[in-house]
N, C-alpha and C positions, 0 to 999 in steps of 0.2 A: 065572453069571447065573440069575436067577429064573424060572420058567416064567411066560409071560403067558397067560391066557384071556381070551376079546372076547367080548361077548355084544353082538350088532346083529340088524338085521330089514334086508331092503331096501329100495333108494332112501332111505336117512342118510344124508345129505352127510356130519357129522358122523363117522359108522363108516368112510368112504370115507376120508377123512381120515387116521383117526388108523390106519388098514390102515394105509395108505402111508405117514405117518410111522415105523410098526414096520419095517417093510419097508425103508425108506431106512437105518434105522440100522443092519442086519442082526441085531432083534431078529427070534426066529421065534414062534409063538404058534397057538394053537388056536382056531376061533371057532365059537361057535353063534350059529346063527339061533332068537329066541328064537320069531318069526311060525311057524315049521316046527317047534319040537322045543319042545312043553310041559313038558319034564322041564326042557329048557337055563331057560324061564320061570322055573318055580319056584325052581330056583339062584340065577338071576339076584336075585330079589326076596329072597330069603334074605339073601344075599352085600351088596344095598345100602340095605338098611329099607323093601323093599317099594316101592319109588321104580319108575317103569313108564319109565323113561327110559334110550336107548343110544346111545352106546356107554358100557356097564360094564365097566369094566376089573380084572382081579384078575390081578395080580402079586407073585406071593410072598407073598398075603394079605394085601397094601395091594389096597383097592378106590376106584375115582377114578370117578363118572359122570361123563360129557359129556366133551365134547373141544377143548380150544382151544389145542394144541400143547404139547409138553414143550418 
């Protein structure tokens, strides 16, 4: 299975979400907080065309914003 990275800020419904969907399926994954970690930012906007929106999802170098279940 492919590594997943999360990039969220708190209080995303949306991030809460798609956690716990990972979670449920017993996928594991690394997340940064992009509000706390400027570097996670600039990744983040790199990775989806500069798009200010999360949850950003990069798994295996597929990148998906937003979240309305798999």
């Amino acid at each position: 299975m492919s590594e997943v990275t999360i990039y969220t800020k708190p209080g995303c419904p949306y991030c809460a979400a798609a956690k716990d969907d990972l979670q449920r399926s017993g996928t594991g994954y690394t997340e940064h907080n992009v509000k706390a970690d400027p570097a996670a930012l600039r990744r983040m906007l790199e990775l989806n065309g500069n798009q200010r929106r999360v949850p950003t999802i990069d798994q295996g170098g597929q990148v998906s914003v937003g979240f309305n279940g798999y």
